[in-house]
mmCIF file of the N, C-alpha and C atoms, coordinates in Angstrom:
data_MODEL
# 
_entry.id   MODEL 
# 
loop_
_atom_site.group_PDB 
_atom_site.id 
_atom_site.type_symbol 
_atom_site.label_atom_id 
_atom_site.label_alt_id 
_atom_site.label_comp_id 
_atom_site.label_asym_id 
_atom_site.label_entity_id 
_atom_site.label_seq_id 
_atom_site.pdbx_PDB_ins_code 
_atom_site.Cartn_x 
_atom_site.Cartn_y 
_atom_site.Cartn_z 
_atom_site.occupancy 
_atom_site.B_iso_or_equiv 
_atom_site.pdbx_formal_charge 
_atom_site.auth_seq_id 
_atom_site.auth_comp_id 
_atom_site.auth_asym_id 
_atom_site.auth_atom_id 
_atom_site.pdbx_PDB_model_num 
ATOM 1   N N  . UNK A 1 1  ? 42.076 27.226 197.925 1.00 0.00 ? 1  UNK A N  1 
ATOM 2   C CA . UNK A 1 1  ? 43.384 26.717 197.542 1.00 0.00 ? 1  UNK A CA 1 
ATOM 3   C C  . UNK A 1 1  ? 43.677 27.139 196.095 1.00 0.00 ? 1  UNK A C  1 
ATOM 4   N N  . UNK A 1 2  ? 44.956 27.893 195.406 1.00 0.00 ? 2  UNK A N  1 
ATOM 5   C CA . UNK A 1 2  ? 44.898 28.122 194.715 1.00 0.00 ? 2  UNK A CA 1 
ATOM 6   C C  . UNK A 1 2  ? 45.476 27.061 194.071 1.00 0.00 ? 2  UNK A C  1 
ATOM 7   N N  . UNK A 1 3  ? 45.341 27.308 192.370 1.00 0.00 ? 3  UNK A N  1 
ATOM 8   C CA . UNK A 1 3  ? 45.412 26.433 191.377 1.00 0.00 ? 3  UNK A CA 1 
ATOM 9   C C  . UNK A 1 3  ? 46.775 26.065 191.005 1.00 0.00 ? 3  UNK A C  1 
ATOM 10  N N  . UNK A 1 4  ? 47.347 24.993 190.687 1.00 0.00 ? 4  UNK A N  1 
ATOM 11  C CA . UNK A 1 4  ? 48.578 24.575 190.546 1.00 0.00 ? 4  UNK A CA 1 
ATOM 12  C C  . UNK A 1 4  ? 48.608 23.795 189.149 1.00 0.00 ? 4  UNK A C  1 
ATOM 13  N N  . UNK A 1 5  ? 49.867 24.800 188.623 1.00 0.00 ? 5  UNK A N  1 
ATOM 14  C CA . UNK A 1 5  ? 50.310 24.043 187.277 1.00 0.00 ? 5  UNK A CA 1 
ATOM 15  C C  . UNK A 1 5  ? 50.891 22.477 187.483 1.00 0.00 ? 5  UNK A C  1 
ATOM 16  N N  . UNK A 1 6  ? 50.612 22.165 186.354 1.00 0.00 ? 6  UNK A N  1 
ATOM 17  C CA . UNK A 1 6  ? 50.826 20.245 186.759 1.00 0.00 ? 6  UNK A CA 1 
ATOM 18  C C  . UNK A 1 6  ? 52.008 19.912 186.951 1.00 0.00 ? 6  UNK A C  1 
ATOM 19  N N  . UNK A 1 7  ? 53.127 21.049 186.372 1.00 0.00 ? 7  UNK A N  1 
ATOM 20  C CA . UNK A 1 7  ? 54.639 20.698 186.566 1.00 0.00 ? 7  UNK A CA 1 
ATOM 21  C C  . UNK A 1 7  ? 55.075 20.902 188.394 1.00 0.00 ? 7  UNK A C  1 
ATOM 22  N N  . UNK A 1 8  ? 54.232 21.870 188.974 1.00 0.00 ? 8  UNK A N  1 
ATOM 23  C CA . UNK A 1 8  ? 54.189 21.968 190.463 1.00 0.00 ? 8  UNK A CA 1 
ATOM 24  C C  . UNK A 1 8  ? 53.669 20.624 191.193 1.00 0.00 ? 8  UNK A C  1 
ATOM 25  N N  . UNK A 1 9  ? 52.309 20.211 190.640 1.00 0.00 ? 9  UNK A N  1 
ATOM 26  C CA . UNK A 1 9  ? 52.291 19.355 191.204 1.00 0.00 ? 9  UNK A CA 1 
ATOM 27  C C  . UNK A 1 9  ? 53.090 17.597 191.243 1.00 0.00 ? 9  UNK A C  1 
ATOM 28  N N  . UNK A 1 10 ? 53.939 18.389 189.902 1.00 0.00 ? 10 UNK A N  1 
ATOM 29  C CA . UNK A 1 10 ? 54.594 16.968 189.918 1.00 0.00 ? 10 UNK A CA 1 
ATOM 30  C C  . UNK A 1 10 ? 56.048 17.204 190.982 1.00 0.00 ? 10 UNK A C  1 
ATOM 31  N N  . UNK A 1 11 ? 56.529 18.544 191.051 1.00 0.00 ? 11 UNK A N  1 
ATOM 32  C CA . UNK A 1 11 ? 57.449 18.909 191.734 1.00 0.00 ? 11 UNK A CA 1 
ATOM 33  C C  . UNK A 1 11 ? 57.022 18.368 193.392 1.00 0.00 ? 11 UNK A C  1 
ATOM 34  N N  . UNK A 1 12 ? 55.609 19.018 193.807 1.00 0.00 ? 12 UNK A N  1 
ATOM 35  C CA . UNK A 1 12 ? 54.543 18.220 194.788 1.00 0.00 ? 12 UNK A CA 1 
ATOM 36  C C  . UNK A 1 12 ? 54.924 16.934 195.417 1.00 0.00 ? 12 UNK A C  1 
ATOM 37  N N  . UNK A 1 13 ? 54.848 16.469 194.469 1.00 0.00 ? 13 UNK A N  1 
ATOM 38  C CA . UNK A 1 13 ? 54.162 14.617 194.422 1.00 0.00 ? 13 UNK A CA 1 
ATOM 39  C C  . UNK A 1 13 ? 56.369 13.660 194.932 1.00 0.00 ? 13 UNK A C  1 
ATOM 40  N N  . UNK A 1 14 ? 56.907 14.649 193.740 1.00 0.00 ? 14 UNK A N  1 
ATOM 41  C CA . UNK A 1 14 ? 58.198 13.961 193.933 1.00 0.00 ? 14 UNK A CA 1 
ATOM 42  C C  . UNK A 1 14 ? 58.804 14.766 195.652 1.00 0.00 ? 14 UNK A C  1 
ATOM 43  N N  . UNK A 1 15 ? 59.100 16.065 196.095 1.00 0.00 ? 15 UNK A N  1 
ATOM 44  C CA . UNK A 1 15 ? 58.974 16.273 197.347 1.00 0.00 ? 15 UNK A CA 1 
ATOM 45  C C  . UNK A 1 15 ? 58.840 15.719 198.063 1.00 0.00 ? 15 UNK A C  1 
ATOM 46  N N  . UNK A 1 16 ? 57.262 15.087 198.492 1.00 0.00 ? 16 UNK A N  1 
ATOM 47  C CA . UNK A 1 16 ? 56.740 14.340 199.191 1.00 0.00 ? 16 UNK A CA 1 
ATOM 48  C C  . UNK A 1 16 ? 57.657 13.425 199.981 1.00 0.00 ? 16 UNK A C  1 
ATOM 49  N N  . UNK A 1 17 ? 57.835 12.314 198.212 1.00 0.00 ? 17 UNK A N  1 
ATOM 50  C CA . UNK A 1 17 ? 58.233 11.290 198.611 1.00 0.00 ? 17 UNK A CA 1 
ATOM 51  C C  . UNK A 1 17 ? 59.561 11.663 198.818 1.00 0.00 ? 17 UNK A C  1 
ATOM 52  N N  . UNK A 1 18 ? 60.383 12.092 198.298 1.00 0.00 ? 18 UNK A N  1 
ATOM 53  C CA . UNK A 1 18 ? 61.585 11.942 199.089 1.00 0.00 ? 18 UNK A CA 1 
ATOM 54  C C  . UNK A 1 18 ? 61.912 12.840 200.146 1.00 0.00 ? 18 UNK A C  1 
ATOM 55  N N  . UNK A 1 19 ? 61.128 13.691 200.769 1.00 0.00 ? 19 UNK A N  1 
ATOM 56  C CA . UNK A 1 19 ? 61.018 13.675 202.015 1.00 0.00 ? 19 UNK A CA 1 
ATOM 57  C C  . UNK A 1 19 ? 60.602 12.647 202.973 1.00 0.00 ? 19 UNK A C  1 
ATOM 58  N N  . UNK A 1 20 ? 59.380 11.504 202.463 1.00 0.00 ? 20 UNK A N  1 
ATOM 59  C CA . UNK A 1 20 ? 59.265 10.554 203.135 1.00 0.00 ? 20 UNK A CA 1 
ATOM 60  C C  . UNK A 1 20 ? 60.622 9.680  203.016 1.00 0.00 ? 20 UNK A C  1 
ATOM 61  N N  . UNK A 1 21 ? 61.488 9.600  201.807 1.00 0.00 ? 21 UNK A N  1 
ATOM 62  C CA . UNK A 1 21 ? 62.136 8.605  201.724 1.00 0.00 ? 21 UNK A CA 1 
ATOM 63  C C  . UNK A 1 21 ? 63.386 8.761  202.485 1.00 0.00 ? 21 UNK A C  1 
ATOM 64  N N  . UNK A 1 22 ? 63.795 10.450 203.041 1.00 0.00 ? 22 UNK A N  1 
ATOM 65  C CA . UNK A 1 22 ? 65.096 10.864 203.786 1.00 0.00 ? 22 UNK A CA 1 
ATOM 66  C C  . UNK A 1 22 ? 64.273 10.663 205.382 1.00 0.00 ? 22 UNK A C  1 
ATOM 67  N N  . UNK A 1 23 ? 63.534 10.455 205.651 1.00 0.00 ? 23 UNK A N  1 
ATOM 68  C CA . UNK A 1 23 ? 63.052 10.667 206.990 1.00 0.00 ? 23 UNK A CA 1 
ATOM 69  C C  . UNK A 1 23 ? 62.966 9.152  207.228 1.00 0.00 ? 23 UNK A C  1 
ATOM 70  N N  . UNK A 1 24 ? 62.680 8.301  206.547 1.00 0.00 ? 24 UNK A N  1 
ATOM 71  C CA . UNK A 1 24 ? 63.070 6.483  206.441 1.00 0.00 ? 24 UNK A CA 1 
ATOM 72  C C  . UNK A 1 24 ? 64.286 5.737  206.507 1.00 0.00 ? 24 UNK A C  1 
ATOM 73  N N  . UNK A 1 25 ? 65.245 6.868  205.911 1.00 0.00 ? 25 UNK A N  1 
ATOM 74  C CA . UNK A 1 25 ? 66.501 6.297  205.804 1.00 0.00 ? 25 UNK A CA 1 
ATOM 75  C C  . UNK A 1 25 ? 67.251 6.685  207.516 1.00 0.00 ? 25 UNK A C  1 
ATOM 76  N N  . UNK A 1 26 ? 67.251 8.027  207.705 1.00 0.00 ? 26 UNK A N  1 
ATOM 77  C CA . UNK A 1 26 ? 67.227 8.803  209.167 1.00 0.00 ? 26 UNK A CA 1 
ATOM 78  C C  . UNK A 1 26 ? 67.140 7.811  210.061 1.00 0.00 ? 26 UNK A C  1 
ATOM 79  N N  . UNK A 1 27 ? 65.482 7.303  210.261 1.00 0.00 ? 27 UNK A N  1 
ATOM 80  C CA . UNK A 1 27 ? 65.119 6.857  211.219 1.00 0.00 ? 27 UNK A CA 1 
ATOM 81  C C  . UNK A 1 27 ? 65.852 4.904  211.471 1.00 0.00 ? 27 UNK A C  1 
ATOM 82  N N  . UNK A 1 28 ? 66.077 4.177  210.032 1.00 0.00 ? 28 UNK A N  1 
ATOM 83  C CA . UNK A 1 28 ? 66.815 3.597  209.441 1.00 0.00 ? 28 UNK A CA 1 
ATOM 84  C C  . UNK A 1 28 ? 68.100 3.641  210.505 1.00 0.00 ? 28 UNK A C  1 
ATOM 85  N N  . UNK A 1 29 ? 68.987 4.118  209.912 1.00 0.00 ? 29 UNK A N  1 
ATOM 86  C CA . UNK A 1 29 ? 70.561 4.589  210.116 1.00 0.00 ? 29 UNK A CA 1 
ATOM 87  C C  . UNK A 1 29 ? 70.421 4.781  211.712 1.00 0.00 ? 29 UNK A C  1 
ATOM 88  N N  . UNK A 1 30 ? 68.937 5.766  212.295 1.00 0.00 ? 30 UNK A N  1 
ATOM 89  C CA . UNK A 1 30 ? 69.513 5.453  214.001 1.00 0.00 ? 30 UNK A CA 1 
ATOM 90  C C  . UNK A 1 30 ? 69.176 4.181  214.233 1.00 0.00 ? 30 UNK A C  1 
ATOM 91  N N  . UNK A 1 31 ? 68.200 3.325  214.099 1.00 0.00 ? 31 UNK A N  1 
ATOM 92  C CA . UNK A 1 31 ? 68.075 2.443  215.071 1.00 0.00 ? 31 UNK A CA 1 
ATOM 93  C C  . UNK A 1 31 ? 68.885 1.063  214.459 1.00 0.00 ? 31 UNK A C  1 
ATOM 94  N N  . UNK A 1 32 ? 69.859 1.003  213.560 1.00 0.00 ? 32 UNK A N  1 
ATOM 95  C CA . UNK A 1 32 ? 70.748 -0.093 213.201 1.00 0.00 ? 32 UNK A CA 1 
ATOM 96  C C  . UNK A 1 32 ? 71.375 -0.486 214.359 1.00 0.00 ? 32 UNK A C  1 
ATOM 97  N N  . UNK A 1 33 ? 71.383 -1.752 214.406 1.00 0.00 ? 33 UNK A N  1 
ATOM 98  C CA . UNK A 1 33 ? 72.659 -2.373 215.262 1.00 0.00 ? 33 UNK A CA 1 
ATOM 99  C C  . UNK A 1 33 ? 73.779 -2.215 214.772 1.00 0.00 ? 33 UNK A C  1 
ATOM 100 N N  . UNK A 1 34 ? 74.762 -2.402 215.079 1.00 0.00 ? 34 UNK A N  1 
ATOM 101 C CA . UNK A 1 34 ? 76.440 -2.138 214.913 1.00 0.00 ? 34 UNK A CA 1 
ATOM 102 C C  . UNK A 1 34 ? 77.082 -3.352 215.123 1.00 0.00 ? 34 UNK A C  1 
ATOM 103 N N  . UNK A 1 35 ? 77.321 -4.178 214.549 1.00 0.00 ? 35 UNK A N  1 
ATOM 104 C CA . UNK A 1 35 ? 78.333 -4.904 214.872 1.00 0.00 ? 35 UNK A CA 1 
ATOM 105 C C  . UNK A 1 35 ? 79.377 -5.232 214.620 1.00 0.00 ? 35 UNK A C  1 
ATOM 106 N N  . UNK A 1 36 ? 80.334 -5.022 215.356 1.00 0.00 ? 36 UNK A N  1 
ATOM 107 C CA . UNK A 1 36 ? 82.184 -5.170 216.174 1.00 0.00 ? 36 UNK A CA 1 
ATOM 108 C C  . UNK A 1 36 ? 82.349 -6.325 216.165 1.00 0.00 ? 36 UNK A C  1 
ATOM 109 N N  . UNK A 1 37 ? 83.471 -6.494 215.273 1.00 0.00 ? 37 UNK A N  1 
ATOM 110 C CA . UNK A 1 37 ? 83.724 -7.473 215.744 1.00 0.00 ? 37 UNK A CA 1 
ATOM 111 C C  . UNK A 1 37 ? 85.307 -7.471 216.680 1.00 0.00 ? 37 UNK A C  1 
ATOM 112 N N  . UNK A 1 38 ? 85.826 -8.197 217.539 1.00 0.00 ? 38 UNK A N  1 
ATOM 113 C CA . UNK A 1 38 ? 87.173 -8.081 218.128 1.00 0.00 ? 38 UNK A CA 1 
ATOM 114 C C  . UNK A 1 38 ? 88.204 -8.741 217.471 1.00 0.00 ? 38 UNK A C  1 
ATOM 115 N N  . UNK A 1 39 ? 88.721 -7.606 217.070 1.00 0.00 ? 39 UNK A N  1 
ATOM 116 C CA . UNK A 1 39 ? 90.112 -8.399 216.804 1.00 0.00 ? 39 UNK A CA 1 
ATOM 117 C C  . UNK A 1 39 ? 91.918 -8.518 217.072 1.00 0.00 ? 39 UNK A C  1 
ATOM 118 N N  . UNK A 1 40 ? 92.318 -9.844 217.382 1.00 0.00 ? 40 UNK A N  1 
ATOM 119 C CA . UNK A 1 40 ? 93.370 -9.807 217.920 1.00 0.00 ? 40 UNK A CA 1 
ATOM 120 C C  . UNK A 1 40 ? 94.950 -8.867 217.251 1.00 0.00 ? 40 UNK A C  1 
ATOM 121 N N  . UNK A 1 41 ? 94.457 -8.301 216.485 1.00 0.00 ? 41 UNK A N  1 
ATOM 122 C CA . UNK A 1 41 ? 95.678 -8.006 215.380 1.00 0.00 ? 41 UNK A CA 1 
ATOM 123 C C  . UNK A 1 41 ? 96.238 -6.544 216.704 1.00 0.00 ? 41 UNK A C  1 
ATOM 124 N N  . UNK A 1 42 ? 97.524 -6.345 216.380 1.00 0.00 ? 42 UNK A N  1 
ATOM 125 C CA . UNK A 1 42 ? 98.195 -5.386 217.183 1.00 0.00 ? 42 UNK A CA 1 
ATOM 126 C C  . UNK A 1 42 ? 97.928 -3.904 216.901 1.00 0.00 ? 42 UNK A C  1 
ATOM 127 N N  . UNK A 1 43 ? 98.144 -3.688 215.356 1.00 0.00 ? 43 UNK A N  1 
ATOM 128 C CA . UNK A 1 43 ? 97.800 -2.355 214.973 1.00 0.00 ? 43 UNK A CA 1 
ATOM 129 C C  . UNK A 1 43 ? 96.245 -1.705 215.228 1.00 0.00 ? 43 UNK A C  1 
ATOM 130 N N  . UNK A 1 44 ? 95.385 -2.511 215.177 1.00 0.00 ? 44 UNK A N  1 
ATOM 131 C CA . UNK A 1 44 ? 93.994 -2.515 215.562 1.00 0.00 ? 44 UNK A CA 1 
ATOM 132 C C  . UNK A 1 44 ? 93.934 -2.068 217.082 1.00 0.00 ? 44 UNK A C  1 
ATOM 133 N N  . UNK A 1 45 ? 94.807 -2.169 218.398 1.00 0.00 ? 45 UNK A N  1 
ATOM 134 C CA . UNK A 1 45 ? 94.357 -2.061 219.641 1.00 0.00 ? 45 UNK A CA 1 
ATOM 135 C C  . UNK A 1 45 ? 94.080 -0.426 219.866 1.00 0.00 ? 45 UNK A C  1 
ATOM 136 N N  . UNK A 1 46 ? 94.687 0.396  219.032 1.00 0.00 ? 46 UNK A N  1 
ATOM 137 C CA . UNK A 1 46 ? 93.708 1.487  219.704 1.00 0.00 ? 46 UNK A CA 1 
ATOM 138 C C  . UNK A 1 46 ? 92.356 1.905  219.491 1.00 0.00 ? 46 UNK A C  1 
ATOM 139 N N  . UNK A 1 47 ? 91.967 2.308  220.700 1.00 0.00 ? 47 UNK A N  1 
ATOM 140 C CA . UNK A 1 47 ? 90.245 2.817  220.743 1.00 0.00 ? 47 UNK A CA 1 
ATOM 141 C C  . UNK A 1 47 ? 89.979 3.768  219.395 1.00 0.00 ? 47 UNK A C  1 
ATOM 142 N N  . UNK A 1 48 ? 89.245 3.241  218.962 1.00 0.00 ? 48 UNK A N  1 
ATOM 143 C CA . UNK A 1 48 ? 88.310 3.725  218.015 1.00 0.00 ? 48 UNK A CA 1 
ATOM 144 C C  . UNK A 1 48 ? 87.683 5.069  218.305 1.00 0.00 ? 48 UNK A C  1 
ATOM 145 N N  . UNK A 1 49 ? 88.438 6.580  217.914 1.00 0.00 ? 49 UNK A N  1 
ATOM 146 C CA . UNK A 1 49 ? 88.002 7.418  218.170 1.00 0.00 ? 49 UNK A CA 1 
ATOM 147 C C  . UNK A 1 49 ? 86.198 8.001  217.463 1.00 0.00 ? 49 UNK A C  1 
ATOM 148 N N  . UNK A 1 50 ? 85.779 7.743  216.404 1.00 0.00 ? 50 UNK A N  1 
ATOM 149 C CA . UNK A 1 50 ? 85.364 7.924  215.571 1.00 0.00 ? 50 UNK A CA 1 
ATOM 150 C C  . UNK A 1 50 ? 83.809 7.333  216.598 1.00 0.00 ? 50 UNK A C  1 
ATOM 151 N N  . UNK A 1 51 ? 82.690 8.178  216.451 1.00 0.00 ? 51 UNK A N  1 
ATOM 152 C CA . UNK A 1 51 ? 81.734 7.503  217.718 1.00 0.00 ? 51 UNK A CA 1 
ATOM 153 C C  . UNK A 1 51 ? 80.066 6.629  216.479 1.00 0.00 ? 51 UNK A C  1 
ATOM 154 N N  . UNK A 1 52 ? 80.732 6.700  215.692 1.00 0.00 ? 52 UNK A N  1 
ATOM 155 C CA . UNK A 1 52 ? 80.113 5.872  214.516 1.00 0.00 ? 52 UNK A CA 1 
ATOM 156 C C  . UNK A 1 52 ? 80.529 4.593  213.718 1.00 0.00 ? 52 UNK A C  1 
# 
């Protein structure tokens, strides 16, 4: 393994984690519940195109 300047490994170390920290948020964001609420107002009755 070759040798790594310490500014790499700090480049390394921060990577890491926010690769761990975008792959948390990801997994996060899919499995949220959603909740709708209904409401009686008129301008509101059309379907919600938007699938988020």
């Amino acid at each position: 393994m070759p040798q790594l300047s310490p500014l790499n490994w700090i480049f390394l170390f921060l990577l890491f984690w926010v690769a761990v920290l975008t792959v948390s948020i990801l997994v996060w964001w899919s499995k949220k519940t959603l909740y709708l609420t209904k409401t009686s107002d008129a301008t509101s009755a059309e379907e919600n195109k938007w699938n988020w």
